[in-house]
Residue, then its C-alpha position, 0 to 999 in steps of 0.5 A: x795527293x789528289x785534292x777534294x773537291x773544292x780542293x785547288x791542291x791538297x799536299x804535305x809540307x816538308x814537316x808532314x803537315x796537310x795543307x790545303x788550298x781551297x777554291x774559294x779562297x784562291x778565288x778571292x787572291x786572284x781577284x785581289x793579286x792578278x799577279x798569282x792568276x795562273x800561278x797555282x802550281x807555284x803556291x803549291x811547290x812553295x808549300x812542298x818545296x819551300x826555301x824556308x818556313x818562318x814562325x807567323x806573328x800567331x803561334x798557328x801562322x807561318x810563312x811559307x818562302x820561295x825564291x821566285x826569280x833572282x838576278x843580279x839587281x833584284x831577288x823575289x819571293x813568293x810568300x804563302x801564308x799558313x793557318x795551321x791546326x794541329x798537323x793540318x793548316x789551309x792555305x790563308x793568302x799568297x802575294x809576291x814580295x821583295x823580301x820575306x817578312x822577319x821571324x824565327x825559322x822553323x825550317x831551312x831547306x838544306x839548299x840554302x846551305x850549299 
């Protein structure tokens, strides 16, 4: 989808859902976290593209999971949370993580299964 302005991306998640990025926000993370400086496109596929989307510790949160890089001593994953409304949700932080939080899955990319 062709975002809004103010828009970093606007696209559906692999349950149809619109989630959205905004300026703003992606603004703050990268002040915070320099490691997603340059990375939108990588918050952006682990929104359409995700491993796994784990249930958040609210029932409108969920964590949105993307193996970043995986070699043989150390795995890494990219971690985007949602707040969602009904079948929208914007884009709340984004960080890089060794392990992705615990939670019930909402959905597994059948990859995963190969």
């Amino acid at each position: 989808m062709t975002p809004g302005a103010g828009f970093v991306f606007e696209e559906r998640d692999p349950l149809g859902r619109r989630i959205a990025l905004t300026a703003a926000t992606w603004g703050r993370h990268v002040a915070k976290r320099r490691a997603l400086a340059g990375r939108e496109t990588d918050v952006e596929r682990c929104i359409t593209a995700p491993d796994i989307i784990i249930l958040g510790g609210e029932p409108n949160e969920r964590f949105y999971v993307r193996r970043w890089r995986s070699e043989a001593w150390v795995s890494r994953y990219l971690q985007v949370t949602v707040q969602l409304d009904g079948d929208q949700g914007r884009v709340a932080t984004a960080w890089f993580c060794a392990a992705p939080d615990d939670g019930v899955f909402e959905w597994l990319s059948s990859e995963l299964l190969k």
